[in-house]
DSSP file (Angstrom, degrees, kcal/mol; ACC not computed):
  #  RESIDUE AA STRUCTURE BP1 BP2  ACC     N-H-->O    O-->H-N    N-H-->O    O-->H-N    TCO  KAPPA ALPHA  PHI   PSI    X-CA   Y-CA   Z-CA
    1    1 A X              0   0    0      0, 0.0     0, 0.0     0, 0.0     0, 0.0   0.000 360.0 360.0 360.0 134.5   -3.2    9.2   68.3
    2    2 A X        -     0   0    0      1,-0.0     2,-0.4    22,-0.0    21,-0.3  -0.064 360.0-149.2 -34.0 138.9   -3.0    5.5   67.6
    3    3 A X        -     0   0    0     19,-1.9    21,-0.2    21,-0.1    50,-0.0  -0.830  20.5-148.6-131.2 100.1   -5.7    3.1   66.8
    4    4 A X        -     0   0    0     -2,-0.4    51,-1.1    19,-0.2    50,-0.6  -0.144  20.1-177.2 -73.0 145.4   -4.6   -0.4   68.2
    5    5 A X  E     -a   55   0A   0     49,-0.2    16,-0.5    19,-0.1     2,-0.3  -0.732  22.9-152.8-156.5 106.2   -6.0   -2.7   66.1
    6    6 A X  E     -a   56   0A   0     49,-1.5    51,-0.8    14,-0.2     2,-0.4  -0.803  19.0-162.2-101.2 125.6   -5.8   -7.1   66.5
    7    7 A X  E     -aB  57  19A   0     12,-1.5    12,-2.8    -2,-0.3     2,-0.7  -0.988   8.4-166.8-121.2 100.3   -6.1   -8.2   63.1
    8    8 A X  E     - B   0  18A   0     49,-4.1     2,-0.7    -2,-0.4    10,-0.2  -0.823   3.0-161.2-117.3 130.0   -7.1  -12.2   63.3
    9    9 A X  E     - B   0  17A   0      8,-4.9     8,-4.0    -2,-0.7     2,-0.1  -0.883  20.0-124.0-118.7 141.9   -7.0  -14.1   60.4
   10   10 A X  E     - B   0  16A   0     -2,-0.7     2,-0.2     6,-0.2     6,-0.2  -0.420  26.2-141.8 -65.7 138.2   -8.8  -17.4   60.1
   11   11 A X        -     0   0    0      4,-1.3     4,-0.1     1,-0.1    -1,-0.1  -0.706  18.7-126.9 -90.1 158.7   -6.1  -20.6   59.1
   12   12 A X  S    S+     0   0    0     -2,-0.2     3,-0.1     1,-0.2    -1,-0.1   0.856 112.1  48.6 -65.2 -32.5   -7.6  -23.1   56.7
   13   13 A X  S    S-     0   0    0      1,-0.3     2,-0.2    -3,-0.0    -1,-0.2   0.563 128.9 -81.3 -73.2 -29.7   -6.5  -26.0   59.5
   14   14 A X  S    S+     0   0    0      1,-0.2    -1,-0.3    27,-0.0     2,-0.2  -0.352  87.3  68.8  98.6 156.6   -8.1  -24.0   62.5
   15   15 A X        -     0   0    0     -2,-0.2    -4,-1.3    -4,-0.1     2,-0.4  -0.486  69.6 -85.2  63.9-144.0   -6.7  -21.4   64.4
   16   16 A X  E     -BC  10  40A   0     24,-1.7    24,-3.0    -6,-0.2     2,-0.5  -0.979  12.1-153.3-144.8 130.6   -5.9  -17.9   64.0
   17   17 A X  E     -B    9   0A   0     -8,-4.0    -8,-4.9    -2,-0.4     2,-0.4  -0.978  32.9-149.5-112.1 155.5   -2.9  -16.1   62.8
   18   18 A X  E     -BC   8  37A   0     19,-2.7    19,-1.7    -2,-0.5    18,-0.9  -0.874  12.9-167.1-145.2 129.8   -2.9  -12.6   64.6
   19   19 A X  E     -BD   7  35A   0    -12,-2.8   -12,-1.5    -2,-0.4    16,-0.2  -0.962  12.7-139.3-140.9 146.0   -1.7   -9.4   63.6
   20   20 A X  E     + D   0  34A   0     14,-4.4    14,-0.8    15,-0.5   -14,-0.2  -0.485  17.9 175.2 -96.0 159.6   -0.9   -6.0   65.2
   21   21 A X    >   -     0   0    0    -16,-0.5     3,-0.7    12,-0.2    12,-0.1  -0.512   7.7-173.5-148.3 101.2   -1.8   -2.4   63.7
   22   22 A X  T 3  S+     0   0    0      1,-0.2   -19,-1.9   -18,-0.2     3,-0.1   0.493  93.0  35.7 -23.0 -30.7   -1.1    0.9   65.6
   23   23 A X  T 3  S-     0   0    0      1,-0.8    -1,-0.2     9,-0.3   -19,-0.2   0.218 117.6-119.7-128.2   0.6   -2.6    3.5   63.4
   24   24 A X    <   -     0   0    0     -3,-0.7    -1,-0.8   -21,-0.2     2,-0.2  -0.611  30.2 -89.3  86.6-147.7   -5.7    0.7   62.3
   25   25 A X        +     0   0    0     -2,-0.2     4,-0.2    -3,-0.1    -4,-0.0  -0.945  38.1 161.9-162.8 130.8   -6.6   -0.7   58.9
   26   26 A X  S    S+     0   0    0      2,-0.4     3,-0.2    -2,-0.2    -1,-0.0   0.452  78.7   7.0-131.8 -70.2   -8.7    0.1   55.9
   27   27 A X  S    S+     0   0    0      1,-0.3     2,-0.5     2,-0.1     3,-0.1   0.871 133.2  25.2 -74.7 -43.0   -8.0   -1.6   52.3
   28   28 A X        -     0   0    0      1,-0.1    -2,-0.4     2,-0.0    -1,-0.3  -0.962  58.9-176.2-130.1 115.1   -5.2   -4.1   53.3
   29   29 A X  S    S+     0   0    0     -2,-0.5    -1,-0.1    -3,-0.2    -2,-0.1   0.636  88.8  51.0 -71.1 -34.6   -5.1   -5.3   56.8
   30   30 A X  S    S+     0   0    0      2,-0.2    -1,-0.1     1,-0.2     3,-0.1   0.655 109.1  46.1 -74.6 -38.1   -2.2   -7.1   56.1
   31   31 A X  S    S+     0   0    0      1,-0.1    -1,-0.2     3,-0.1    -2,-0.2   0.571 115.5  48.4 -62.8 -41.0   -0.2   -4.4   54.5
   32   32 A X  S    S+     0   0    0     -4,-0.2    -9,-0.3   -11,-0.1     2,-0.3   0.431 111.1  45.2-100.4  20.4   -1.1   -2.3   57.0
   33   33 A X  S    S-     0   0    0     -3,-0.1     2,-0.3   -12,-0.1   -12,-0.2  -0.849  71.6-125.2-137.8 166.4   -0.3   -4.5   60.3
   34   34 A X  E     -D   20   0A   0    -14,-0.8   -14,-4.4    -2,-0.3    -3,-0.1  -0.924  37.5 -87.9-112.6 163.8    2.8   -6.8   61.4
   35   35 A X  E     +D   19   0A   0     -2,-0.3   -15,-0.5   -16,-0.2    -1,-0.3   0.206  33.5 176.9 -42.0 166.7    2.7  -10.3   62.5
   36   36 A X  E     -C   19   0A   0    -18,-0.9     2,-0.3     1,-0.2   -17,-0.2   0.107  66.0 -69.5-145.9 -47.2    2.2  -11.1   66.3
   37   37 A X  E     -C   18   0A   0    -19,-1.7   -19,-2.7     3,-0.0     2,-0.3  -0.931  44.9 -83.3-177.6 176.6    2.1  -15.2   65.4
   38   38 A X  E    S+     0   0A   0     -2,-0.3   -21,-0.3   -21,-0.2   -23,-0.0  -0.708  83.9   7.3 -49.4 123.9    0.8  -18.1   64.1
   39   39 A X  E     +     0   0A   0     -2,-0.3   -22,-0.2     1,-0.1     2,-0.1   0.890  69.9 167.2  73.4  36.5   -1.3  -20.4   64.8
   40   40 A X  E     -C   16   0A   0    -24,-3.0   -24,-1.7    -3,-0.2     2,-0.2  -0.549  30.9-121.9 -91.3 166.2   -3.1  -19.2   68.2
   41   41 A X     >  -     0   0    0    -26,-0.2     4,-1.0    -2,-0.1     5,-0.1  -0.401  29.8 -96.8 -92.1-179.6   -6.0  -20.7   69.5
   42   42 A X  H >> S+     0   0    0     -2,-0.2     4,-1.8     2,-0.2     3,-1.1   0.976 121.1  55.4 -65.7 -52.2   -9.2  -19.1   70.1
   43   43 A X  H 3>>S+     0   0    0      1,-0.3     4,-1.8     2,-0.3     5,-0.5   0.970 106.1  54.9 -55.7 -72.8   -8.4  -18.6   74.0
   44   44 A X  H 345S+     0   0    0      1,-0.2     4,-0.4     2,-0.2    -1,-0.3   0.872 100.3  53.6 -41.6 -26.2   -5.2  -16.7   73.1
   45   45 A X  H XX5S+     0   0    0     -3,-1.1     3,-3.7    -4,-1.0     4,-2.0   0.980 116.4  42.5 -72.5 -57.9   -6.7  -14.3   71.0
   46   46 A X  H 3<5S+     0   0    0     -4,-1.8    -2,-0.2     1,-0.3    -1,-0.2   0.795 109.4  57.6 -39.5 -40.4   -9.0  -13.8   74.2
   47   47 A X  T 3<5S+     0   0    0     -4,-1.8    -1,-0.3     1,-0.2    -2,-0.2   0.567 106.7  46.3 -58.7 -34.5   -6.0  -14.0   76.1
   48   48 A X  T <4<S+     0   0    0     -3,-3.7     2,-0.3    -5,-0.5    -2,-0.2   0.917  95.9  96.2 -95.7 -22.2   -4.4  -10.8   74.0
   49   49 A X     <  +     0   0    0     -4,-2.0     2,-0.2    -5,-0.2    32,-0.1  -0.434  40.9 134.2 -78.5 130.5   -7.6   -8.5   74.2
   50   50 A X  S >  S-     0   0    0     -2,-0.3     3,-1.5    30,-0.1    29,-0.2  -0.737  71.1 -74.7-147.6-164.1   -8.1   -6.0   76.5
   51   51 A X  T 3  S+     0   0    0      1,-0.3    19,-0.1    27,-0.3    28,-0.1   0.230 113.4  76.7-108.4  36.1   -9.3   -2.6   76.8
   52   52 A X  T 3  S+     0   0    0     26,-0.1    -1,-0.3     2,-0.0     2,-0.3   0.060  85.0  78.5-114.0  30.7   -5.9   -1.1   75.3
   53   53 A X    <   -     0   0    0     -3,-1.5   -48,-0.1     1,-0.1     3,-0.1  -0.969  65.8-163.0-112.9 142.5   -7.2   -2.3   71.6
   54   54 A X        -     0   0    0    -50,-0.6    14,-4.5    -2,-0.3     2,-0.2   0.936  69.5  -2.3 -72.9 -53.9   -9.8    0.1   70.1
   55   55 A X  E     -aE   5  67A   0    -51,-1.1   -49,-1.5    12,-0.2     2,-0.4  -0.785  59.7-145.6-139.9 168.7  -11.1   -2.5   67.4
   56   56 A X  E     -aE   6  66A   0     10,-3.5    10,-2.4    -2,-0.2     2,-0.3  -0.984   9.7-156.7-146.7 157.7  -10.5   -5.9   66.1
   57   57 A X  E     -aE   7  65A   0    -51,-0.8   -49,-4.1    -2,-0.4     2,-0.5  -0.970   6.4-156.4-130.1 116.2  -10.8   -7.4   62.5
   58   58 A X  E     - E   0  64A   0      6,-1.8     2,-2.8    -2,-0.3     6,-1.0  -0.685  20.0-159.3 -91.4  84.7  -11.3  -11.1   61.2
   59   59 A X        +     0   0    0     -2,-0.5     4,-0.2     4,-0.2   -30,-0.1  -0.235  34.8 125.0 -42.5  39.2  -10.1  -10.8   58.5
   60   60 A X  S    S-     0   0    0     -2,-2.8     3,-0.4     2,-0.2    -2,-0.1  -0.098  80.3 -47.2 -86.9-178.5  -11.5  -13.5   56.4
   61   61 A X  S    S+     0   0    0      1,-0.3     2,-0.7     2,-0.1    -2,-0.0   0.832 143.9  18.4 -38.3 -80.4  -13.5  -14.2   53.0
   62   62 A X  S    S-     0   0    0     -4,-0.1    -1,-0.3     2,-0.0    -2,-0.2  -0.720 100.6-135.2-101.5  90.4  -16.0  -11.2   54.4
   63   63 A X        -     0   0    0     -2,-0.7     2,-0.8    -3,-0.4    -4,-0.2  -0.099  13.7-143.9 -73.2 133.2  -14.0   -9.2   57.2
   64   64 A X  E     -E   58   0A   0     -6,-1.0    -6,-1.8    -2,-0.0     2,-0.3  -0.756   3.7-148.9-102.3 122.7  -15.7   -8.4   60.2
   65   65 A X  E     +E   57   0A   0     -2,-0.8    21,-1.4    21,-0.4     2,-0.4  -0.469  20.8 168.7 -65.6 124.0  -15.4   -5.1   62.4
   66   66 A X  E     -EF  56  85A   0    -10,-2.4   -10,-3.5    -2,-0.3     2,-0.4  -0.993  26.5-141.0-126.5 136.2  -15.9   -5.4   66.3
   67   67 A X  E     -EF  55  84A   0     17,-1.1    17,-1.1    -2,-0.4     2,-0.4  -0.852  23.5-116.8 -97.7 152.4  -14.9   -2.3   68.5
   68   68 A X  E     - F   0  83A   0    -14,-4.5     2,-0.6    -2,-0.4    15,-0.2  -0.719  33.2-159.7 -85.8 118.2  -13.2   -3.2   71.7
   69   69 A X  E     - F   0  82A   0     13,-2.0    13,-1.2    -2,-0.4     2,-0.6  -0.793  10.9-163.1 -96.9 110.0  -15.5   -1.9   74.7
   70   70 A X  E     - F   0  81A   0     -2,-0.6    11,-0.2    11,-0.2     8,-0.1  -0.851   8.8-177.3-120.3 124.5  -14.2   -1.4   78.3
   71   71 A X        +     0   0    0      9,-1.2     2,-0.3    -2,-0.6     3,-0.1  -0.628  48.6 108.2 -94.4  54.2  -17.2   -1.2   80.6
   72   72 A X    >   -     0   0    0      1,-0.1     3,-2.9    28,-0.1     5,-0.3  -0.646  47.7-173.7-107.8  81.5  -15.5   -0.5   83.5
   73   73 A X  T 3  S+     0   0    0      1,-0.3    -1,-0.1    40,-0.3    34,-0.1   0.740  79.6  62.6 -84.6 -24.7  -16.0    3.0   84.5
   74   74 A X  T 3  S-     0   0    0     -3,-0.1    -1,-0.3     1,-0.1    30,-0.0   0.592 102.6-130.5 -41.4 -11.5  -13.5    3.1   87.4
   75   75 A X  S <  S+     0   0    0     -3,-2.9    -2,-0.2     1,-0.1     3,-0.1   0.560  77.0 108.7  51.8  10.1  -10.9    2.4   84.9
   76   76 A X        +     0   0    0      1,-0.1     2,-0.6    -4,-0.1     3,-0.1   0.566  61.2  64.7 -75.7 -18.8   -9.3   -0.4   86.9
   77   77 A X    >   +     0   0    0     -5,-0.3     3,-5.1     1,-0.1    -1,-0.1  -0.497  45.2 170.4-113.7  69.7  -10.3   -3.3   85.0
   78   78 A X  T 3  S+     0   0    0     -2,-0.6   -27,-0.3     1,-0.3    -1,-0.1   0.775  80.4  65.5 -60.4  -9.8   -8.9   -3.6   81.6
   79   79 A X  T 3  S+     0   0    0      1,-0.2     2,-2.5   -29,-0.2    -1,-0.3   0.751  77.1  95.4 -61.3 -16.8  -10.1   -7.1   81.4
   80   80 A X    <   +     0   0    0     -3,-5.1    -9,-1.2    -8,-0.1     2,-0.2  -0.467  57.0 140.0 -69.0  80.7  -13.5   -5.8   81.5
   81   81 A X  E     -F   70   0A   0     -2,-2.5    53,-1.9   -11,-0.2     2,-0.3  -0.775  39.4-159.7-134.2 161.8  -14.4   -5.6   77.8
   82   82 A X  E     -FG  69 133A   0    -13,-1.2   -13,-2.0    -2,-0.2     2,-0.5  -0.881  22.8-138.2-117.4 165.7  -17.4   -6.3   75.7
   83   83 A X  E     -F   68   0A   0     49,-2.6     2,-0.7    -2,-0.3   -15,-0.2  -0.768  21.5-145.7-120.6  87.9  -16.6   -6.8   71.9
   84   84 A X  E     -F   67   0A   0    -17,-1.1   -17,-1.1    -2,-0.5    47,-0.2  -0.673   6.0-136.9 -84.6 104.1  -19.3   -5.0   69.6
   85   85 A X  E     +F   66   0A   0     -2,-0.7    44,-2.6    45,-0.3    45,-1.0   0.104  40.7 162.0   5.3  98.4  -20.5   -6.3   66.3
   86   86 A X        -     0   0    0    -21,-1.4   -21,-0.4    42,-0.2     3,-0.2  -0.967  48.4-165.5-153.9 140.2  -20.6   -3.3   63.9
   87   87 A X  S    S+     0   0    0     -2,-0.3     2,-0.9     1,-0.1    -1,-0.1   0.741 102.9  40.7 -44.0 -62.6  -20.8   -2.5   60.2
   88   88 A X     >  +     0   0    0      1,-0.1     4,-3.7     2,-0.1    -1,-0.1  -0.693  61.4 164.7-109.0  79.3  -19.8    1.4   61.2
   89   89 A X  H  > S+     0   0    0     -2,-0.9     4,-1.0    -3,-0.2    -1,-0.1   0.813  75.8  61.4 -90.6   4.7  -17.1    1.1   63.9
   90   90 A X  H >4 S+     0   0    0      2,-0.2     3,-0.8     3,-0.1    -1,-0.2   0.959 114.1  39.9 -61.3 -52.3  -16.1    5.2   63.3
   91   91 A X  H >> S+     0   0    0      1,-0.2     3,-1.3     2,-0.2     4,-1.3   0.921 118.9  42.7 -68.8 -52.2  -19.9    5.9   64.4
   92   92 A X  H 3X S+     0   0    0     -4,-3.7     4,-1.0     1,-0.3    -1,-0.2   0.689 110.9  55.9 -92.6   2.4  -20.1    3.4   67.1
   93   93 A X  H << S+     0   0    0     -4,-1.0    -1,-0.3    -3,-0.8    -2,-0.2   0.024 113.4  44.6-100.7  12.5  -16.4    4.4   68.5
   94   94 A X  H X>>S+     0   0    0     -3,-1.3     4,-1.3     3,-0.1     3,-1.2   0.522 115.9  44.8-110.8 -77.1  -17.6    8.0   68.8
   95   95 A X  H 3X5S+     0   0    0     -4,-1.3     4,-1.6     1,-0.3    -2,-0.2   0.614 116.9  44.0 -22.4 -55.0  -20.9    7.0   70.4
   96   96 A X  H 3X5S+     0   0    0     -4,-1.0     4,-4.0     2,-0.2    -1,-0.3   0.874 109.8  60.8 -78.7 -57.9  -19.2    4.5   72.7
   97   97 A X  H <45S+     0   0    0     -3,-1.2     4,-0.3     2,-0.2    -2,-0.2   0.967 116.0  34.6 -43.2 -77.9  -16.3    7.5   73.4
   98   98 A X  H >X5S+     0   0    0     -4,-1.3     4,-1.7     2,-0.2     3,-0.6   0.893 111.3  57.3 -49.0 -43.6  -19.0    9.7   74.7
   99   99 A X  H >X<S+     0   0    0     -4,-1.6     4,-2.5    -5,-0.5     3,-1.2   0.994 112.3  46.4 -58.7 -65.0  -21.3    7.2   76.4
  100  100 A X  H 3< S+     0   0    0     -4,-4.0    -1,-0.2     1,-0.3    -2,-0.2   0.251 103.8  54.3-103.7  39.8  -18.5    6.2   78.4
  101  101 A X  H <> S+     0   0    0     -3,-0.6     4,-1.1    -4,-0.3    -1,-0.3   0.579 107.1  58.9-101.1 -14.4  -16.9    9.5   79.6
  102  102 A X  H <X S+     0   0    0     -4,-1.7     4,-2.3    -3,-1.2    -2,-0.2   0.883 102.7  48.9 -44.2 -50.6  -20.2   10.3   80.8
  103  103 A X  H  X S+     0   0    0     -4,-2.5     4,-2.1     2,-0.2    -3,-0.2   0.822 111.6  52.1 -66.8 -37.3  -20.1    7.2   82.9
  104  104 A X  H >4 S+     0   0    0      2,-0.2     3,-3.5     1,-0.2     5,-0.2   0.909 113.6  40.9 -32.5 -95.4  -16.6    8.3   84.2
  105  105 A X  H >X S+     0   0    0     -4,-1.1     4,-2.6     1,-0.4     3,-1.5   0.560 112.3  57.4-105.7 -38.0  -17.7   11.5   85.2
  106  106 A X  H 3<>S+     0   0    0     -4,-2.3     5,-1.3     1,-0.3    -1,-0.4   0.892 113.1  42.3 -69.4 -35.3  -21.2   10.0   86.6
  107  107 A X  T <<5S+     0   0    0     -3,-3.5    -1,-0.3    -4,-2.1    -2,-0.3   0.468 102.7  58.2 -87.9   6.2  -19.3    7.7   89.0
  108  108 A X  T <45S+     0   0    0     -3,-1.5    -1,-0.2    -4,-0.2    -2,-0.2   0.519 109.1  55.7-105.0 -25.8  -16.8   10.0   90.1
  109  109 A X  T  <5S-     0   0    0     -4,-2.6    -2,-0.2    -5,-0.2    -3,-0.1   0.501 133.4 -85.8 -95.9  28.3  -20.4   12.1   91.2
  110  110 A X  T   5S+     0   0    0      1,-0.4     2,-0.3    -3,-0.3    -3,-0.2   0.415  76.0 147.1 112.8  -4.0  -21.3    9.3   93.0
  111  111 A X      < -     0   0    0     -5,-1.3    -1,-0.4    -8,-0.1     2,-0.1  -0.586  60.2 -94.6 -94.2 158.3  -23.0    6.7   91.3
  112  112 A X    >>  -     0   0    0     -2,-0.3     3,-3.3     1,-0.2     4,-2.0  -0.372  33.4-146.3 -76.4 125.6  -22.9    3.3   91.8
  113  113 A X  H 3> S+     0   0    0      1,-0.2     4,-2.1     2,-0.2     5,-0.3   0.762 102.8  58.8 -63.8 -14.0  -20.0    1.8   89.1
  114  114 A X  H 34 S+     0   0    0      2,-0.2     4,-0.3     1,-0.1    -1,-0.2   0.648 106.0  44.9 -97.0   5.9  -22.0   -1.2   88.8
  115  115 A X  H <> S+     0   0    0     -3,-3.3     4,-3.7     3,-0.2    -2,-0.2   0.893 110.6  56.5-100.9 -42.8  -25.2    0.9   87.5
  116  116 A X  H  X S+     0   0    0     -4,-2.0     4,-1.2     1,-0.2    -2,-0.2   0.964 109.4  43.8 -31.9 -66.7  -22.9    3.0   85.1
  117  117 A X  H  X S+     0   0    0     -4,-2.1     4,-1.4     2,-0.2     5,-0.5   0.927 111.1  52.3 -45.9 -48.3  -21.9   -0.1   83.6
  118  118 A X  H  > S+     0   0    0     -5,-0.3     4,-3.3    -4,-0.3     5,-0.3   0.966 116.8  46.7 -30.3 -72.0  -25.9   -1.6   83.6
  119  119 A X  H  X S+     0   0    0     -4,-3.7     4,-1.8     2,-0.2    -2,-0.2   0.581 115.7  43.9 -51.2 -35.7  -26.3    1.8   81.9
  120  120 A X  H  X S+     0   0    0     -4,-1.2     4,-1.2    -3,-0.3     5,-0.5   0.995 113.9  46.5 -81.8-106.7  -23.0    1.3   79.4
  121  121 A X  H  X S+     0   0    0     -4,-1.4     4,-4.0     1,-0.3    -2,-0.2   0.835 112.9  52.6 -17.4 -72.0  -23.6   -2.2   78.3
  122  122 A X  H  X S+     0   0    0     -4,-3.3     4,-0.8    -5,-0.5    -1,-0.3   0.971 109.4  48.4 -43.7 -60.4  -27.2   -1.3   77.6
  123  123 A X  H >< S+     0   0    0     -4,-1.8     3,-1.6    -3,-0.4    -2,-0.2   0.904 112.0  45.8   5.5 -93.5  -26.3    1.5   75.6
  124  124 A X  H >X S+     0   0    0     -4,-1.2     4,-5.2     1,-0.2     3,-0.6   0.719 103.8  69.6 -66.1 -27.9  -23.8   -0.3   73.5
  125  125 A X  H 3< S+     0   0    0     -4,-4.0    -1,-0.2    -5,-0.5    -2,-0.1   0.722  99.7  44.1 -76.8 -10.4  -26.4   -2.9   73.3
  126  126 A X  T << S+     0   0    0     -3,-1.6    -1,-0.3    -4,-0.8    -2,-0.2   0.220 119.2  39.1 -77.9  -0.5  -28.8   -0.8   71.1
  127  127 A X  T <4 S+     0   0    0     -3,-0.6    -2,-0.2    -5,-0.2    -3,-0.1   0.747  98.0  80.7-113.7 -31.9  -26.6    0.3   69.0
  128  128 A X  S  < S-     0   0    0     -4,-5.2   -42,-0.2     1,-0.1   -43,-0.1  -0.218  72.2-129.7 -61.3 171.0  -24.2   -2.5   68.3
  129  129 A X  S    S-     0   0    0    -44,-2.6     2,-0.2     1,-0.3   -43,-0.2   0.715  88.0 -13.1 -70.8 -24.0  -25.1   -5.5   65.7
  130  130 A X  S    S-     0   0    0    -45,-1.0     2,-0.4     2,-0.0   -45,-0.3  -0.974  73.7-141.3-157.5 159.9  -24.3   -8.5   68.0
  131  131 A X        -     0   0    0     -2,-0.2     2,-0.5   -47,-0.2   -47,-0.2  -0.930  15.8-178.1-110.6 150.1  -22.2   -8.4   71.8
  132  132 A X        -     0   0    0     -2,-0.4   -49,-2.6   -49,-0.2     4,-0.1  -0.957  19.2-122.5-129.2 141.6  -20.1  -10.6   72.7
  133  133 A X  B >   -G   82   0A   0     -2,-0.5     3,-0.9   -51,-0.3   -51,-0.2  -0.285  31.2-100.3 -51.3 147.8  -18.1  -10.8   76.2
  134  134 A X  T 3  S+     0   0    0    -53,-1.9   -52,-0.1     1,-0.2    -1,-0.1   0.608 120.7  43.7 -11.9 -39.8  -14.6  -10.9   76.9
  135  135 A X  T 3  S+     0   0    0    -54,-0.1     2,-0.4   -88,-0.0    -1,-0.2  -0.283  92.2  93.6-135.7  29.6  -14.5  -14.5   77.6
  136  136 A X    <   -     0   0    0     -3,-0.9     3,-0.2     1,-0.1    -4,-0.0  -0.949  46.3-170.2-136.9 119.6  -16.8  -16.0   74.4
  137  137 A X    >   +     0   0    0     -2,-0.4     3,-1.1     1,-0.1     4,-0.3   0.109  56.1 104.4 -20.8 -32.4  -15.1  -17.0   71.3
  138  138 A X  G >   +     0   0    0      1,-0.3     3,-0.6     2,-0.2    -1,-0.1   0.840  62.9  76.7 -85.6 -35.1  -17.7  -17.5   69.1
  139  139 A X  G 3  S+     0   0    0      1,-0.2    -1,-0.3    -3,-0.2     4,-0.2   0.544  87.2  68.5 -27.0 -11.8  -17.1  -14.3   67.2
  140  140 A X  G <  S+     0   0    0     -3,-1.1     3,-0.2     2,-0.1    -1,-0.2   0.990  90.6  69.9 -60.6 -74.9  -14.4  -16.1   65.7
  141  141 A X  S <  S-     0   0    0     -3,-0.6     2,-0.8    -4,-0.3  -131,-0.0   0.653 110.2 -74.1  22.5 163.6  -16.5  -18.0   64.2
  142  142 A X        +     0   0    0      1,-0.1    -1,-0.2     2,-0.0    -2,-0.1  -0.869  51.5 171.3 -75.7 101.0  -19.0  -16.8   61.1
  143  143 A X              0   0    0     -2,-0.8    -1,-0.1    -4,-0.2    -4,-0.1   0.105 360.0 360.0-113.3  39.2  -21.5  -14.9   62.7
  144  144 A X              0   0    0    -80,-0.0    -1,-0.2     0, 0.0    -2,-0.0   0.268 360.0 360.0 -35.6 360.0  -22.9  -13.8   59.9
């Protein structure tokens, strides 16, 4: 199975050049991905993420891991996604993989999707190093 992977690499000028990998990335990101473009802004890169990429890479000076989250447990909303901070994103994409087939399974016996998600989001939020939303940028950023 595939591991979608948005590879964003910081330009010296500002922006992002953005790159795809199917199968992920470990030693060369670069190597191991093709182009998608040049020169996006931050809002496009927001603009390409959803919750059919597992994990994303900035690939800069010190490259930073985020797995791709989709809190949605209905499975209708691939927009929904949270982007979590991690050092180990094989540990926290198993964790995450379980946590939220529970939540499937919990709302299909009836529970309210918006408490699954509470419950999801919370979760993620003890295990990841930082969250960020769908729609914040600032991971771009050094958030060292």
């Amino acid at each position: 199975m595939g591991q979608r992977t948005l590879v964003v690499v910081p330009r010296p000028g500002g922006g992002f050049n953005c790159r795809y990998a199917h199968w992920g990335v470990t030693a060369d990101p670069l190597a191991q991905s093709r182009p998608l473009g040049r020169e996006w802004s931050a809002g496009a890169v927001l603009d390409e993420l959803d919750a059919s990429y597992e994990r994303l890479l900035v690939a800069d000076g010190t490259p930073r891991w985020y797995c791709v989250c989709w809190l949605d447990p209905t499975l209708a909303e691939p927009d929904d996604i949270v982007l979590a901070r991690t050092d180990d994103p094989d540990g926290l994409v198993a964790r995450w993989t379980e946590a939220k087939s529970h939540a499937v399974d919990a709302v299909a016996d009836g529970l309210a999707p918006d408490a699954a998600r509470a419950g999801l989001l919370l979760g993620l939020a003890r295990r990841a190093d930082t969250l960020y939303r769908g729609d914040d940028a600032s991971f771009l950023g050094d958030d060292r």
